[in-house]
C-alpha angles and dihedrals in degrees: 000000000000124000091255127308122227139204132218090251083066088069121110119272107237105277131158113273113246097230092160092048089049095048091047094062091068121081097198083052097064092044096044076056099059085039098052093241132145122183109220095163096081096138084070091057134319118224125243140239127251106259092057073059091055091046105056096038076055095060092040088052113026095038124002101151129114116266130254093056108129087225118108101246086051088055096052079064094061090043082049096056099039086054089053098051090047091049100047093043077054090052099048084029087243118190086237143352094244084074089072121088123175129216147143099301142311100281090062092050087047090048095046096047091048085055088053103042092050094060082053099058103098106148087341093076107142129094133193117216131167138233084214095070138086106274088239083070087046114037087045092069098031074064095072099064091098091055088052102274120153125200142219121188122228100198124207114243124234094260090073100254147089105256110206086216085063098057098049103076086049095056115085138138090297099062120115105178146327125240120195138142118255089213128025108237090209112040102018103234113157119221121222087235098176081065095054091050094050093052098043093055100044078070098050097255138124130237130223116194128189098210081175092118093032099055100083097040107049152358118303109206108168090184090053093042086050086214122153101213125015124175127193129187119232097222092062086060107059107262128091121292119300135104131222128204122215121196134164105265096249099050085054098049091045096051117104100234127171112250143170108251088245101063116081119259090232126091140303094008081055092056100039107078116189121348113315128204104286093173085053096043081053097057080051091058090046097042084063084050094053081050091051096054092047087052094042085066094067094035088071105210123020119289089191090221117103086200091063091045087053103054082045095048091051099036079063097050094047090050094045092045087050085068087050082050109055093036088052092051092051088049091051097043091045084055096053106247128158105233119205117205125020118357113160104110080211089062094056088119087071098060154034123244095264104114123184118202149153125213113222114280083339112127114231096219086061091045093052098051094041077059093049089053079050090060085235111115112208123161135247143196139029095345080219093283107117099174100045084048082059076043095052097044086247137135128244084230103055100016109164145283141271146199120183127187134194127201090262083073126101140228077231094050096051091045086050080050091047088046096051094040087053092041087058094044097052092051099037087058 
């Protein structure tokens, strides 16, 4: 039986957002704050509240000892890790918690369920990869050519986004499976991925998904989207470093996946190789938490379901990073810069407030340390996508720049941003 199901009336009603509650929650916020900071480099890693802090002291103090032991401190790990796997299938609406396995970060999930899947190809040999996504979604299954793979490209339109129609003439009897982003980590544009599901298995074949860009922005539902696989990574949303990889029970059980002859051959125990970081696991299960109390603060009385107080808590982040959005892309426009991907500020609803740009001959490494005198931290370079970067025009040197905001930021702290970026350009000439 699934997790819990939603419906569109268990949405929020339309409520200010709490922006100095919510800011208050983080500790490096407050400090940033007395230092005259701003991080505007979120896509990178958001920080986390304080009780994801507590969570995880509270692990390091009151049990740090390795799970299985019939004592009682070994045992709270176990508890620990059951009510991880249960917050965060809540979080993604998993079928069950046993769908969710934990590990060192995305890119290793990405990279274990490609070597599985590629001892699995037999007459289904083709796979269909981006030059939208994060190398890491890319490079994992290029990878399998030399296990037989073959490849087809879904290319990315001018207009900064994966089109299904697109897809659909890619797809044949020969695919094996489709692996896309659901969010671009360096321009921001959202994929439809229910339609790519849709697509992809009425042709027989399966869908990964890397959701690591998408989890802090907005709600995760693996049975709406209709994917097969679908990894996150801990340090987007808001708790310490560490991924988790989500997959549909029987996909899991049937994926060839190296194990020690003691661990059961059942998900997760299958999927999670060595000791991973419980403390860390830990900080995961309370940073949904953290996203359930904020939601809890639109839904009015207790609905007495977390999955409710989810969906409410990201329906209101979505809505409240559609206002960054559009801000940051007037600043930028009024600045001058060329921004690739969406940039229609009536658009804002197809993607996430990570913006990628270039200003005219100016290089991004200045800008970005001109930035960094300012107290403001943006990011600069390649964002890890080579062949987006080919796409762009852009060199892998240079590459572009990014701001990317969470739903902590502030109007004031992109307007501070603009100031300072004008400020720059005025005087660099």
């Amino acid at each position: 039986m699934p997790l819990a199901q939603t419906t569109a009336s268990q949405t929020p009603a339309a409520a200010p957002f709490p922006i100095e509650t919510v800011r208050s929650l983080f500790p490096a916020l407050r400090q940033a704050e007395a230092e005259g900071f701003i991080f505007l480099d979120n896509a990178a890693g958001a920080q986390i509240p304080q009780s994801v802090l507590d969570a995880v002291t509270h692990h390091l103090v009151d049990h740090n000892v390795q799970r299985g032991g019939r004592y009682d401190k070994s045992r709270a790990v176990d508890q620990s890790v059951a009510e991880a796997r249960e917050s965060v299938g809540l979080l993604v609406n998993a079928y069950s918690p046993a769908e969710i396995s934990f590990g060192m970060n995305a890119t290793s999930f990405i990279r274990l369920v490609s070597l599985g899947i590629g001892q699995m190809l037999e007459e289904r040999d083709e796979i269909i990869v981006t030059d939208m996504d994060h190398d890491a979604n890319i490079a994992t299954w290029l990878a399998l050519e030399k296990m037989g793979a073959k490849f087809a490209w879904w290319r990315m339109r001018e207009d900064g986004n994966l089109h299904a129609e697109d897809l659909k003439p890619l797809l044949s009897s020969r695919t094996r499976l489709v692996a896309c982003t659901v969010t671009a980590h360096s321009i921001g544009s959202i994929v439809d991925v229910a339609a790519v599901a849709e697509l992809a298995h009425a042709a027989g074949a399966e869908v990964f998904v890397d959701c690591v860009h998408y989890g802090p922005h907005g709600l995760i539902d693996v049975q709406a989207w209709g994917c097969d696989y679908l990894v996150c990574s801990g340090y987007k949303n808001f708790s310490p470093h560490m991924g988790f990889l989500w997959g549909r029970f029987d996909a899991l059980k049937r994926l060839p996946t190296f194990r020690e002859d003691f661990i059961p051959d059942e998900p997760p125990y299958k999927i999670e190789a060595g000791t991973f970081i419980y403390e860390n696991v830990a900080g995961m299960s309370a940073s949904v938490k953290y996203l359930e109390s904020l939601g809890r603060g639109f839904t009015g009385p207790s609905t007495g379901s977390r999955r409710v107080d989810i969906v409410a808590a990201m329906t209101a982040v979505r809505a409240y990073e559609a206002t960054l959005s559009r801000e940051m892309l007037r600043v930028l426009k009024g600045c001058g810069a060329t921004i690739y991907g969406i940039a229609d500020e009536a658009r804002v609803g197809d993607r996430v407030p990570t913006i990628c740009f270039n200003i005219g001959s100016h290089s991004p490494q200045a800008i970005a340390d001109a930035m960094s005198d300012a107290g403001i931290g943006i990011r600069d370079g390649h964002m890890y996508a080579p062949r987006l970067m080919k796409r762009l025009g852009l060199s892998m040197a240079t590459g572009a720049l990014r701001v990317s905001m969470v739903h902590y930021n502030t109007v004031e702290e992109v307007r501070r941003f603009g100031a300072a970026l004008a400020a720059y350009l005025k005087k660099a000439g």
